[in-house]
N, CA, C and O atoms as CSV, one atom per row, in Angstrom:
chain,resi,resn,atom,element,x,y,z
A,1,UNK,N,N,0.850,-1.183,0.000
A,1,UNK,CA,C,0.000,0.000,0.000
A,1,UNK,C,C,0.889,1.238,0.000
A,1,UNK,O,O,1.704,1.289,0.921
A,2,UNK,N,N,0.873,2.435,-1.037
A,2,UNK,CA,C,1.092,3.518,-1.040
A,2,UNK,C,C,1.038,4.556,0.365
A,2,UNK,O,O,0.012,4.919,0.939
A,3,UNK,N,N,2.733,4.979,0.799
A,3,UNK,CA,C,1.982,5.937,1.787
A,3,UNK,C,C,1.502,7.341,1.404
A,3,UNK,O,O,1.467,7.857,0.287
A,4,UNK,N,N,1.153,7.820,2.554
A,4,UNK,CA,C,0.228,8.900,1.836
A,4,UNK,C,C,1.033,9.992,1.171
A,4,UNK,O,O,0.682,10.722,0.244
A,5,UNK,N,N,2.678,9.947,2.109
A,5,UNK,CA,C,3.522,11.289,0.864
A,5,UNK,C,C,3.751,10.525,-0.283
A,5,UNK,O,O,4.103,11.404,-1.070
A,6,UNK,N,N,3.786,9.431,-0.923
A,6,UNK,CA,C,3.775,8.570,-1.871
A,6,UNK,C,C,2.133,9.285,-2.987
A,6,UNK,O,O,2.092,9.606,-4.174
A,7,UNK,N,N,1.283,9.287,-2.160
A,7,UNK,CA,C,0.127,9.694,-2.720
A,7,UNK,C,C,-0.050,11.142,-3.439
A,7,UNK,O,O,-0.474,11.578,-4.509
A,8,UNK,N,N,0.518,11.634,-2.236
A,8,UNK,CA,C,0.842,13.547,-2.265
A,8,UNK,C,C,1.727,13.788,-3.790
A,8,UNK,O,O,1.496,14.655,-4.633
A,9,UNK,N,N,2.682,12.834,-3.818
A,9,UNK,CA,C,3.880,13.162,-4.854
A,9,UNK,C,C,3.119,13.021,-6.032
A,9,UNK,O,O,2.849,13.959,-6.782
A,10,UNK,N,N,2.680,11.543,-6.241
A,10,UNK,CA,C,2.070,11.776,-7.523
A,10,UNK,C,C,0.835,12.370,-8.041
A,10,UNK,O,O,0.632,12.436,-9.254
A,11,UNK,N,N,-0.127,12.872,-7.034
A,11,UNK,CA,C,-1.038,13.529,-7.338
A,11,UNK,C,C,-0.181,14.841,-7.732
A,11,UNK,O,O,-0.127,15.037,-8.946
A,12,UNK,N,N,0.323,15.532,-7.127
A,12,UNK,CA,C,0.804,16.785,-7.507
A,12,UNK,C,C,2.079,16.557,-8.662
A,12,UNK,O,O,2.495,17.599,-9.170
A,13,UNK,N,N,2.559,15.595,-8.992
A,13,UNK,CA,C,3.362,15.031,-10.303
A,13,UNK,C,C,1.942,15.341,-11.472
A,13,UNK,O,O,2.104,16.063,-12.456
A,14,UNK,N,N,0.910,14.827,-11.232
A,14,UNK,CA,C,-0.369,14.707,-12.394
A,14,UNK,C,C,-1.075,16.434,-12.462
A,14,UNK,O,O,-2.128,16.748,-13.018
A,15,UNK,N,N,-0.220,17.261,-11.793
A,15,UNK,CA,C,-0.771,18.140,-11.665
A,15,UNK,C,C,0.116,19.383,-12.667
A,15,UNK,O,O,-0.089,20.330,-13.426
A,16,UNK,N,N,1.086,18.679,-12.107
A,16,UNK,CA,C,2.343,19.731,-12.953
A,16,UNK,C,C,1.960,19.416,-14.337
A,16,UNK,O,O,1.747,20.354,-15.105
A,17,UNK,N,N,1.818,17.860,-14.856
A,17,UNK,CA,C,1.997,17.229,-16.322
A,17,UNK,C,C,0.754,18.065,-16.780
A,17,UNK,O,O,0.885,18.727,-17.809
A,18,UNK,N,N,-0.451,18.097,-16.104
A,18,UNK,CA,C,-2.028,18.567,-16.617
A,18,UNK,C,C,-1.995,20.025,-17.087
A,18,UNK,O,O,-2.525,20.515,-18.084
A,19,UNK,N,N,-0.837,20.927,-15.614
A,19,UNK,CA,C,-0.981,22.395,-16.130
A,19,UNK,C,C,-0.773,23.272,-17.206
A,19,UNK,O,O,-1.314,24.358,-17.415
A,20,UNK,N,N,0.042,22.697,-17.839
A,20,UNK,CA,C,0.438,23.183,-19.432
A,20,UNK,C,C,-0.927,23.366,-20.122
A,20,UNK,O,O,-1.259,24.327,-20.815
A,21,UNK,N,N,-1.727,22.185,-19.788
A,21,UNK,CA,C,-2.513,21.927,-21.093
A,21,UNK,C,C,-4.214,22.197,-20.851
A,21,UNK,O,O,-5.136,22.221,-21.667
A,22,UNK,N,N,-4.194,22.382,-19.385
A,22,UNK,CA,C,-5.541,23.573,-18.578
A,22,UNK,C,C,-5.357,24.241,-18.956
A,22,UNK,O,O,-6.360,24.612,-19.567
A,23,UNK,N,N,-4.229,25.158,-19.156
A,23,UNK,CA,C,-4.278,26.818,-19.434
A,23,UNK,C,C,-4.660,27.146,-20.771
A,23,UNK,O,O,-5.418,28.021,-21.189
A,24,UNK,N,N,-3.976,26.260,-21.372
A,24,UNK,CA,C,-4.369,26.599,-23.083
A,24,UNK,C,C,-5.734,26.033,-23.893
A,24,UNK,O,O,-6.295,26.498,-24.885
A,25,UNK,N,N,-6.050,24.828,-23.069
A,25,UNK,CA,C,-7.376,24.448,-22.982
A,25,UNK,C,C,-8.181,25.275,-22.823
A,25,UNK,O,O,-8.965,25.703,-23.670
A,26,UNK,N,N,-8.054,25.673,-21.444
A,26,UNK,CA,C,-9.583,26.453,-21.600
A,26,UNK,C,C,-9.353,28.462,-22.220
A,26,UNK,O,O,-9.988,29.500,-22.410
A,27,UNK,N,N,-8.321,28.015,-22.267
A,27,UNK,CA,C,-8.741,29.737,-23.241
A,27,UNK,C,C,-8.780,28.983,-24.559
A,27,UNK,O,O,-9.677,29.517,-25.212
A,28,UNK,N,N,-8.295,28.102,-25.187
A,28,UNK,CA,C,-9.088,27.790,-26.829
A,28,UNK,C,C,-10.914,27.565,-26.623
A,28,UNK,O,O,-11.829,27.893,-27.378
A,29,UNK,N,N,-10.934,26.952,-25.435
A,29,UNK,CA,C,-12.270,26.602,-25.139
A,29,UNK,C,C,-13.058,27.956,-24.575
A,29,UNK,O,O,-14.080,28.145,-25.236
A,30,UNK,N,N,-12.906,28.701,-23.790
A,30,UNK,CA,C,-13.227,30.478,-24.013
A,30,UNK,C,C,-13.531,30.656,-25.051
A,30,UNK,O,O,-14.660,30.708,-25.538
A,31,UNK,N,N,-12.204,30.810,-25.665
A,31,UNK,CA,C,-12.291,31.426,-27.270
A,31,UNK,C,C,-13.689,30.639,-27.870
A,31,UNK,O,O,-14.819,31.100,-27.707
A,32,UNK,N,N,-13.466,29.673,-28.418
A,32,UNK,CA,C,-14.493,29.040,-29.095
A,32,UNK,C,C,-15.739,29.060,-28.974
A,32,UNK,O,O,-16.507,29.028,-29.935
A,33,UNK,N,N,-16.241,29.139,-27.239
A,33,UNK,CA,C,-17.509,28.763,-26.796
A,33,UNK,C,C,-18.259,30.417,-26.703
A,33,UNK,O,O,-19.463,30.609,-26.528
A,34,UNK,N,N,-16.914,31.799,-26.918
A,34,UNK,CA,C,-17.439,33.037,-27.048
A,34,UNK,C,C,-18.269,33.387,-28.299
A,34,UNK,O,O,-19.242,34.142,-28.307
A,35,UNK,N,N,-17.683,32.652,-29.484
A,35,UNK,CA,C,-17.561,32.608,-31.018
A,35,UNK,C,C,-18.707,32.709,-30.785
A,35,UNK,O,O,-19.486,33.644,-30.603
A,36,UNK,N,N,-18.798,30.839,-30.819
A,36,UNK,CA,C,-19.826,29.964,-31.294
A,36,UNK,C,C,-21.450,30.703,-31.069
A,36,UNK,O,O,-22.303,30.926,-31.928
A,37,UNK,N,N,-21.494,31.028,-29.266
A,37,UNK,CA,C,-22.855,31.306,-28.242
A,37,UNK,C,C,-23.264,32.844,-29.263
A,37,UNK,O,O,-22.276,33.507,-29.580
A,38,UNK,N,N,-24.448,33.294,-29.675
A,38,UNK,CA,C,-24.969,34.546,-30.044
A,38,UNK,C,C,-24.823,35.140,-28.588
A,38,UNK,O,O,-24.520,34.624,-27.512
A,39,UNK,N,N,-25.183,36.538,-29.003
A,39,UNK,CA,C,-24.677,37.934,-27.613
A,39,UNK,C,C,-26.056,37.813,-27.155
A,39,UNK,O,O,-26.322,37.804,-25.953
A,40,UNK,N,N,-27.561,37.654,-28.698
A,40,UNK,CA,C,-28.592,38.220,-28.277
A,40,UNK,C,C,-29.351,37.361,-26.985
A,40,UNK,O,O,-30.306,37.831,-26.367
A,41,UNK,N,N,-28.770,36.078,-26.713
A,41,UNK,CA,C,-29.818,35.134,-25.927
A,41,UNK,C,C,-29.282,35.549,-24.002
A,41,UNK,O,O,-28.239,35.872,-23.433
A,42,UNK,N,N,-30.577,35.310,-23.644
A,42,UNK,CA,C,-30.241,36.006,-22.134
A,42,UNK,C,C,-29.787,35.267,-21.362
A,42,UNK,O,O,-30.165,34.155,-20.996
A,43,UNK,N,N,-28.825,35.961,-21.046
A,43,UNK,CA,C,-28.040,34.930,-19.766
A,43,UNK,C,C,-26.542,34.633,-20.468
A,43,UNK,O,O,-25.966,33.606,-20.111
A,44,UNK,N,N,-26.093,35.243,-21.157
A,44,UNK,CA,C,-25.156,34.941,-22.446
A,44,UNK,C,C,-23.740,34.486,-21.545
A,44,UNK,O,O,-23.284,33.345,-21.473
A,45,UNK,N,N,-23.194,35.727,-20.887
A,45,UNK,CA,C,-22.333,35.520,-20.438
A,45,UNK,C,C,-22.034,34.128,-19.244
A,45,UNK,O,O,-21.005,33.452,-19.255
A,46,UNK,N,N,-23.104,33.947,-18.347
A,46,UNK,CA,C,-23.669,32.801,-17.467
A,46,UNK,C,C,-23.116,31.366,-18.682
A,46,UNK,O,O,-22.073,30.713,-18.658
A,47,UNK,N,N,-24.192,31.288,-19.553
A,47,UNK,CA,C,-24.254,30.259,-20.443
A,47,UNK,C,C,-22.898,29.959,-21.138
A,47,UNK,O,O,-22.425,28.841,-20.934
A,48,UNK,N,N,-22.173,30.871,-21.981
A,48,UNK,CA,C,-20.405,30.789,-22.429
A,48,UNK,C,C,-19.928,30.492,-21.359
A,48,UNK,O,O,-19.071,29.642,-21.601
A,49,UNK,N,N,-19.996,30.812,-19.627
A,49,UNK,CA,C,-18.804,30.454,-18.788
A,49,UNK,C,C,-18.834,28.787,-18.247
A,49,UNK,O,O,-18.075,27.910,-17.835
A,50,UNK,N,N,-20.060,28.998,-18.515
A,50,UNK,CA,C,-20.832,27.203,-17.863
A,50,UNK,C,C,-20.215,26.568,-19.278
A,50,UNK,O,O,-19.714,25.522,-18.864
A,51,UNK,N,N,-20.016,26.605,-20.450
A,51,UNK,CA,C,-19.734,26.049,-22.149
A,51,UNK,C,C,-18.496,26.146,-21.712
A,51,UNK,O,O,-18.098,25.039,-21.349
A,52,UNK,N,N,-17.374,27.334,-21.530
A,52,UNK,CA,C,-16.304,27.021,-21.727
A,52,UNK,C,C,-15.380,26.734,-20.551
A,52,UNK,O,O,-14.187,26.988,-20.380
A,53,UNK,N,N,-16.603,25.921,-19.531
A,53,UNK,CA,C,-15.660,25.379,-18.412
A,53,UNK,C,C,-15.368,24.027,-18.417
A,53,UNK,O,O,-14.389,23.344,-18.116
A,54,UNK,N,N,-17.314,23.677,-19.157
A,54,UNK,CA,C,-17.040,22.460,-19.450
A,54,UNK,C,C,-16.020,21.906,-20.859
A,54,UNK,O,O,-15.172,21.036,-21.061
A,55,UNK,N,N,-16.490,22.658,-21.392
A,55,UNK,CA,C,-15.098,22.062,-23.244
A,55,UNK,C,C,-13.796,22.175,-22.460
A,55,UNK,O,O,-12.937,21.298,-22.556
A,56,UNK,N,N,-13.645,23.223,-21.704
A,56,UNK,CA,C,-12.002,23.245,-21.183
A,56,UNK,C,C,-12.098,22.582,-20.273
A,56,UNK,O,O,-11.051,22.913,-19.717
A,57,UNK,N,N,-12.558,21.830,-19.595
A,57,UNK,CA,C,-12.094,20.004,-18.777
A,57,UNK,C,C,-12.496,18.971,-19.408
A,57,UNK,O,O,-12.121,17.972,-18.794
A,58,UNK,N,N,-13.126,18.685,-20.416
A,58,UNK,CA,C,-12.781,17.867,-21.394
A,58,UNK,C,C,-11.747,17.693,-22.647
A,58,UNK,O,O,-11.339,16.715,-23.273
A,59,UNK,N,N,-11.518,19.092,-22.719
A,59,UNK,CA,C,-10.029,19.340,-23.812
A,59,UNK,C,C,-8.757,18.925,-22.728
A,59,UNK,O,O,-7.970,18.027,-23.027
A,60,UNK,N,N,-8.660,19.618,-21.546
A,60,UNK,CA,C,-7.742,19.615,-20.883
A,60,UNK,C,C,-7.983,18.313,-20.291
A,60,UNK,O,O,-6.941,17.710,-20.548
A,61,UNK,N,N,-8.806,17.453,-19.595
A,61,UNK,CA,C,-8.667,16.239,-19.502
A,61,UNK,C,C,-7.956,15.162,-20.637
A,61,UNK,O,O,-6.916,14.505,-20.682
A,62,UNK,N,N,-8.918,15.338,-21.356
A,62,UNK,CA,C,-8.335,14.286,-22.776
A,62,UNK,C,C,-6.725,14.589,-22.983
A,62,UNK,O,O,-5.907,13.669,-23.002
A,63,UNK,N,N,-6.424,15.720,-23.107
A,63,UNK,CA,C,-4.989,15.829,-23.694
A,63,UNK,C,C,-4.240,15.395,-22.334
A,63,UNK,O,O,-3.033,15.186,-22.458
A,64,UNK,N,N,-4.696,15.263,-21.292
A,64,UNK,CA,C,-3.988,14.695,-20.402
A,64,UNK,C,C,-3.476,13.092,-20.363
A,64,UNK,O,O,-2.382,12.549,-20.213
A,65,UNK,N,N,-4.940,12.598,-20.594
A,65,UNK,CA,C,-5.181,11.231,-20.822
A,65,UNK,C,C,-4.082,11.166,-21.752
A,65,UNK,O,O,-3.046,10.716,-21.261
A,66,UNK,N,N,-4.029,11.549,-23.147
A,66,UNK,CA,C,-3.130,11.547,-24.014
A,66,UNK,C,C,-1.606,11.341,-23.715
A,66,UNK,O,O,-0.912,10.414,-24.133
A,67,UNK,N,N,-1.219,12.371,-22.920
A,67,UNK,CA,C,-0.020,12.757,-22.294
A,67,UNK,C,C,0.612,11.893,-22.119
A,67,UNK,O,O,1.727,11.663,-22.587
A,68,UNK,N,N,-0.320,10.977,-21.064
A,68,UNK,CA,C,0.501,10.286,-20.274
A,68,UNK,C,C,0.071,8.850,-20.338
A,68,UNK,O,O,0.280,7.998,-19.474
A,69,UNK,N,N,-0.731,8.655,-21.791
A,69,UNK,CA,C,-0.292,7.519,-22.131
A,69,UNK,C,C,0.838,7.869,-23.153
A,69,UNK,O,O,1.717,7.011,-23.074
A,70,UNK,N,N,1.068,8.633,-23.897
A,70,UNK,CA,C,2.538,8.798,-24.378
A,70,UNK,C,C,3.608,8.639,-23.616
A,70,UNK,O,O,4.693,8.223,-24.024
A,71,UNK,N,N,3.323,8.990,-22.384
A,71,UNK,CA,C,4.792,9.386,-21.557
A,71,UNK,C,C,5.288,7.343,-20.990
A,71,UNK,O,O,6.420,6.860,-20.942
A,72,UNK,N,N,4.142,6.751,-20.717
A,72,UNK,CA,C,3.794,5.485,-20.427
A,72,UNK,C,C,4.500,4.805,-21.463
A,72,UNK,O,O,5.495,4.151,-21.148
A,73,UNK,N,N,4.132,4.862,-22.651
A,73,UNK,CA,C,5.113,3.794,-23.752
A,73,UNK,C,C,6.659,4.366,-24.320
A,73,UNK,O,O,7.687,3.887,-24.800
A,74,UNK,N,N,6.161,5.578,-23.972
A,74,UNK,CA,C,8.031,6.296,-24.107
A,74,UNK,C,C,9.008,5.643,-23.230
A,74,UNK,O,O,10.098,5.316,-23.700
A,75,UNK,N,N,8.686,5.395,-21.838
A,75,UNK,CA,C,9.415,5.062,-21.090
A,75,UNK,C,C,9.507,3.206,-21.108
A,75,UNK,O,O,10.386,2.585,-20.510
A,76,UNK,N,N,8.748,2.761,-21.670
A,76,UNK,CA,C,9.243,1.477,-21.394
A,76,UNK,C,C,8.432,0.972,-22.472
A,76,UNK,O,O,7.344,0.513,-22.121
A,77,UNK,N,N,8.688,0.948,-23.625
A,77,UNK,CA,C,7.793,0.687,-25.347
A,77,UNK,C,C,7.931,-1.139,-25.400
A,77,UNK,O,O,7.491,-1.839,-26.312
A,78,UNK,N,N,8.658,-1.630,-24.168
A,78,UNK,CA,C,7.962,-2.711,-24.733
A,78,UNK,C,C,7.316,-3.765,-23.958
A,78,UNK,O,O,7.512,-4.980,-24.002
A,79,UNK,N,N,6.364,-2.962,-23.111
A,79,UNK,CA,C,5.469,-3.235,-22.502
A,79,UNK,C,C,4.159,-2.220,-23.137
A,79,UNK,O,O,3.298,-1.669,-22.451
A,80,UNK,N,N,4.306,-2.158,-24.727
A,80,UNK,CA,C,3.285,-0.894,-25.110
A,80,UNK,C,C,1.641,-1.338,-24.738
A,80,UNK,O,O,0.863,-0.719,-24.012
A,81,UNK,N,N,1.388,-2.672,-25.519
A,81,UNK,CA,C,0.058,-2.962,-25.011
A,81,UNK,C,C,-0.662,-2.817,-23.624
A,81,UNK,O,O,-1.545,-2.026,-23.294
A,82,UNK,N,N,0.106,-4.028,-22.743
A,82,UNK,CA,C,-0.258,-4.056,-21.500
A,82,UNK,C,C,-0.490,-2.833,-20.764
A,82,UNK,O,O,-1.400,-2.450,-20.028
A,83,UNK,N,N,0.765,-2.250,-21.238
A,83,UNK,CA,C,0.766,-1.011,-20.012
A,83,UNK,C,C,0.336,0.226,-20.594
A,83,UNK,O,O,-0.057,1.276,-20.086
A,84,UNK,N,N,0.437,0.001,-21.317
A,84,UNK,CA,C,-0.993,1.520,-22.179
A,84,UNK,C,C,-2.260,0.972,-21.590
A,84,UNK,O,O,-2.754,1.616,-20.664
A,85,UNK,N,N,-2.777,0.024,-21.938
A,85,UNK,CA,C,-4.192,-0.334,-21.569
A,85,UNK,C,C,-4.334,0.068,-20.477
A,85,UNK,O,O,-5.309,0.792,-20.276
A,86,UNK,N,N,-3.372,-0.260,-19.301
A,86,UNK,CA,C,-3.573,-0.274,-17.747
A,86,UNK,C,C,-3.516,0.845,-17.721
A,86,UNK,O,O,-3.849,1.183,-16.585
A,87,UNK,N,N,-3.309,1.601,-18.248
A,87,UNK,CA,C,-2.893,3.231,-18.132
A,87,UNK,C,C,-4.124,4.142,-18.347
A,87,UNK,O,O,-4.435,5.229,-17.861
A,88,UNK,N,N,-4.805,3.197,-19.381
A,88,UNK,CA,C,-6.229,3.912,-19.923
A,88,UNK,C,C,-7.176,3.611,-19.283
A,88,UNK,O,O,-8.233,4.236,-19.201
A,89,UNK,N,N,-6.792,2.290,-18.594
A,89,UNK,CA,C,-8.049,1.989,-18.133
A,89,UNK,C,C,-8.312,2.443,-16.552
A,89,UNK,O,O,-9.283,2.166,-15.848
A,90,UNK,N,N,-7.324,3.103,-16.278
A,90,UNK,CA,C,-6.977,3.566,-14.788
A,90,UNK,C,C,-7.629,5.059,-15.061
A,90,UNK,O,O,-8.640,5.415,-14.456
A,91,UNK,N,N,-7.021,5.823,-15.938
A,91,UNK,CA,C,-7.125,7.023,-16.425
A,91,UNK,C,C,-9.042,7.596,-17.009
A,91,UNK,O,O,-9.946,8.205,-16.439
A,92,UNK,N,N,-8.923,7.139,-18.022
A,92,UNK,CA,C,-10.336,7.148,-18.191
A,92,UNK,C,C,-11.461,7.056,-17.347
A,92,UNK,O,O,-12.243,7.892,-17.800
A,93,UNK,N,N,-11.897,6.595,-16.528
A,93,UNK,CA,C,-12.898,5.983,-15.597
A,93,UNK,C,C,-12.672,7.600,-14.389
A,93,UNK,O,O,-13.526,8.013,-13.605
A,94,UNK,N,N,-11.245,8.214,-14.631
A,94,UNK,CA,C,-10.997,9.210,-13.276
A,94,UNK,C,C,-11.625,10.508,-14.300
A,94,UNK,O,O,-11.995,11.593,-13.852
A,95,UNK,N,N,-11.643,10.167,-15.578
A,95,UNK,CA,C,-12.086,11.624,-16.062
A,95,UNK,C,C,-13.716,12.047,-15.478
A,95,UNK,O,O,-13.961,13.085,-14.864
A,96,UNK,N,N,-14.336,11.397,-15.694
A,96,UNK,CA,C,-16.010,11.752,-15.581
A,96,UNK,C,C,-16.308,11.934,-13.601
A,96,UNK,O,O,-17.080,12.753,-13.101
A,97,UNK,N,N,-15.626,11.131,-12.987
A,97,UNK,CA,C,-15.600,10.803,-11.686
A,97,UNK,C,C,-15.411,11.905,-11.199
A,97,UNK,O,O,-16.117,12.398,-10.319
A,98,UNK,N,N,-14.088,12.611,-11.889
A,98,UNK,CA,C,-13.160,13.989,-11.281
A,98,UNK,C,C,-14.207,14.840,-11.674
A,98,UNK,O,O,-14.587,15.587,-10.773
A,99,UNK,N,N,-14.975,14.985,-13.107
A,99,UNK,CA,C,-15.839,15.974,-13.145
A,99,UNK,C,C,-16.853,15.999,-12.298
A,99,UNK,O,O,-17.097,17.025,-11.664
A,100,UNK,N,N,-17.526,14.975,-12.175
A,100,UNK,CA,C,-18.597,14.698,-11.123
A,100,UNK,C,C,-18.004,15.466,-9.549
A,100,UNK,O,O,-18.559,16.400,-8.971
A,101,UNK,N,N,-16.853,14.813,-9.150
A,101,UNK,CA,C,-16.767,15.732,-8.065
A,101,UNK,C,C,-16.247,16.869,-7.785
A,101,UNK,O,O,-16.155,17.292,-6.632
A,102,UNK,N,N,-15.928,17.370,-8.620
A,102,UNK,CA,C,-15.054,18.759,-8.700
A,102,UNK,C,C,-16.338,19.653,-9.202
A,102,UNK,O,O,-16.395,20.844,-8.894
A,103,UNK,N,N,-17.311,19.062,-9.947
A,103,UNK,CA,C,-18.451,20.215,-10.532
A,103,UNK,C,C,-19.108,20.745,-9.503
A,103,UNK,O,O,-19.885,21.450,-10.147
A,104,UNK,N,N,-19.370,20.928,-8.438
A,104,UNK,CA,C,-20.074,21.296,-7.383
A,104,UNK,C,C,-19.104,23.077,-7.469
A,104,UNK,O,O,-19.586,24.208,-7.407
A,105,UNK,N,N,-17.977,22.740,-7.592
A,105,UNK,CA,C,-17.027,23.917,-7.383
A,105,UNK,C,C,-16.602,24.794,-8.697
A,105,UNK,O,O,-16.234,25.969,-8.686
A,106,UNK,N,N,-16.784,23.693,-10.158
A,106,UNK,CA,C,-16.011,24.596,-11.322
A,106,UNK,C,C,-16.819,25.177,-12.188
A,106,UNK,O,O,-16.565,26.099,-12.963
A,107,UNK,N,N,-18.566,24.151,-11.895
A,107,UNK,CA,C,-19.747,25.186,-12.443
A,107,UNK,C,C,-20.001,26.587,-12.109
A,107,UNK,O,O,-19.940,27.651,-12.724
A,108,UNK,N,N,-20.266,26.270,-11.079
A,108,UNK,CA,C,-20.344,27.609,-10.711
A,108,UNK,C,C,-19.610,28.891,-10.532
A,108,UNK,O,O,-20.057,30.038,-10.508
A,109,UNK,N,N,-18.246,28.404,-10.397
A,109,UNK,CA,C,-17.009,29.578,-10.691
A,109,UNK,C,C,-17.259,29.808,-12.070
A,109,UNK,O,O,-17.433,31.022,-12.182
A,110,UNK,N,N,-17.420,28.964,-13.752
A,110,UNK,CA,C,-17.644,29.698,-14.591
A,110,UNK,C,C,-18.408,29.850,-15.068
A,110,UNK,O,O,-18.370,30.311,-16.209
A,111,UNK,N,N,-19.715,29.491,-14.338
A,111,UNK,CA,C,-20.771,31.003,-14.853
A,111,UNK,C,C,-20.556,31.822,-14.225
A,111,UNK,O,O,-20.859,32.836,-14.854
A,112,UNK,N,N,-19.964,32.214,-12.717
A,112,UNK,CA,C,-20.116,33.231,-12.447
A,112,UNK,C,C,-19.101,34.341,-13.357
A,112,UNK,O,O,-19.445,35.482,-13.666
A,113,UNK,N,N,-17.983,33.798,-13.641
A,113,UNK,CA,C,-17.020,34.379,-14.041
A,113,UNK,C,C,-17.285,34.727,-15.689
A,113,UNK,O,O,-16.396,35.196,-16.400
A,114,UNK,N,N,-18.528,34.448,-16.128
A,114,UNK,CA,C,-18.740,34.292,-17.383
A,114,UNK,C,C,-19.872,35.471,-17.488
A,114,UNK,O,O,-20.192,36.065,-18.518
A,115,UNK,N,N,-20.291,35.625,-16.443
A,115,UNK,CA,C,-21.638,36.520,-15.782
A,115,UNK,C,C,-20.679,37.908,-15.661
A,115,UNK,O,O,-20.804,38.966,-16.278
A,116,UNK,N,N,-19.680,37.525,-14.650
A,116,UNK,CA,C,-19.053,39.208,-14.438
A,116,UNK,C,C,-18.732,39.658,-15.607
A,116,UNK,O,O,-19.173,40.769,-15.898
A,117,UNK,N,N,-17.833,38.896,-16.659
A,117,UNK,CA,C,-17.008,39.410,-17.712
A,117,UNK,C,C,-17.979,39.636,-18.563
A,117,UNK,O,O,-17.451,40.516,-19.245
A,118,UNK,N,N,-19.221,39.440,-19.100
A,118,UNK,CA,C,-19.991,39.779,-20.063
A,118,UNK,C,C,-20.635,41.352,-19.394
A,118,UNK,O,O,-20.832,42.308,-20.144
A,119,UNK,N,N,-20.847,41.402,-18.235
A,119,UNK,CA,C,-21.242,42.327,-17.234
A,119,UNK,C,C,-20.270,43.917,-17.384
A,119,UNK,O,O,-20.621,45.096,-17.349
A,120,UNK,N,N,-19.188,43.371,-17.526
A,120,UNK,CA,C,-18.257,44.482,-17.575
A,120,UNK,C,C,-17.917,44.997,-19.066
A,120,UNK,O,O,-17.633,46.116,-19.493
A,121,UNK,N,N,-18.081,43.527,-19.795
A,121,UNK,CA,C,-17.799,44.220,-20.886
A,121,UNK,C,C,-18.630,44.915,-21.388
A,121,UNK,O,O,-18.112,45.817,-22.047
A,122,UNK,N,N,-20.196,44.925,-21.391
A,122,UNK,CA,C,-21.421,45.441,-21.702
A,122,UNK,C,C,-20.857,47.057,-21.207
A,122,UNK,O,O,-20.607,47.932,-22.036
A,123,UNK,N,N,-20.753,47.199,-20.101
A,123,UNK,CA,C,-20.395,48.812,-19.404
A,123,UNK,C,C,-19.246,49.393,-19.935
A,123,UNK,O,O,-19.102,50.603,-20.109
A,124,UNK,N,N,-18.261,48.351,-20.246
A,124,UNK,CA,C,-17.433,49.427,-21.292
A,124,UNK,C,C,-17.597,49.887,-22.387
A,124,UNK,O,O,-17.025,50.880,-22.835
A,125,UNK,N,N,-18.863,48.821,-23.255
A,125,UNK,CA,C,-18.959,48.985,-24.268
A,125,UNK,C,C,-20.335,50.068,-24.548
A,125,UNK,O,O,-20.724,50.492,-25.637
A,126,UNK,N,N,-20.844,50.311,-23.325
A,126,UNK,CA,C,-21.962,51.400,-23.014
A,126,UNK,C,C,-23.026,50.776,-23.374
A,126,UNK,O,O,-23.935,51.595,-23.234
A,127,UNK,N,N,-23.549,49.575,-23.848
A,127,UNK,CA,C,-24.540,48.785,-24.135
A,127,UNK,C,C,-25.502,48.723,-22.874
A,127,UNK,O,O,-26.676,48.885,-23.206
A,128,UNK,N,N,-25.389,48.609,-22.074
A,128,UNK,CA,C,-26.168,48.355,-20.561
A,128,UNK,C,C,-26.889,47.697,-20.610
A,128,UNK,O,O,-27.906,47.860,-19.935
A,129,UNK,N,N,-26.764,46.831,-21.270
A,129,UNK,CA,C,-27.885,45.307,-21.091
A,129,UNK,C,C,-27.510,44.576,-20.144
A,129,UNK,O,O,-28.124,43.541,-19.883
């Protein structure tokens, strides 16, 4: 059994590998989900922050998943089958789980944050809707 600074290390090891690819995730996923959403429907800003919180933990999840099954057969290619699989099959099953429990906390940070910034930008832009 793993002790728990054993636990600590590699959770925060999966954290360093993930951060690269959160950051750029969810601003492509911003970007995109600003495009895509019309200005005229109500609640706009709410609705894009709730869109591009979720595309950016599924972009940034997946490319994780990705990651580190690359990093998995880089390091030891000839165990590629076995230990890719075990890798995916460990990995995968934590994506939806992690959303499930982390959504209580990342919904609602981006609508709110999707709410202020449409909020402010409206007042700079003198629109006052």
């Amino acid at each position: 059994m793993a002790s728990p600074s054993d636990v600590a290390f590699a959770s925060f090891g999966y954290a360093l590998v993930s951060l690269p690819l959160v950051v750029p995730g969810a601003f492509c996923a911003g970007v995109l989900v600003w495009r895509v959403l019309p200005e005229s429907i109500d609640y706009s800003g709410v609705l894009r922050g709730l869109g591009a919180t979720v595309l950016g933990y599924l972009l940034a999840a997946s490319a994780t998943v990705v990651l580190l099954l690359g990093y998995d057969v880089l390091v030891d290619p000839s165990t590629l089958a076995p230990s890719a699989g075990d890798t995916a099959l460990t990995l995968l099953p934590l994506v939806p789980f992690v959303f499930l429990y982390l959504s209580w906390a990342i919904l609602p940070v981006g609508a709110a944050v999707g709410g202020l910034y449409e909020r402010g930008r409206r007042q700079l832009d003198g629109s006052g809707r």
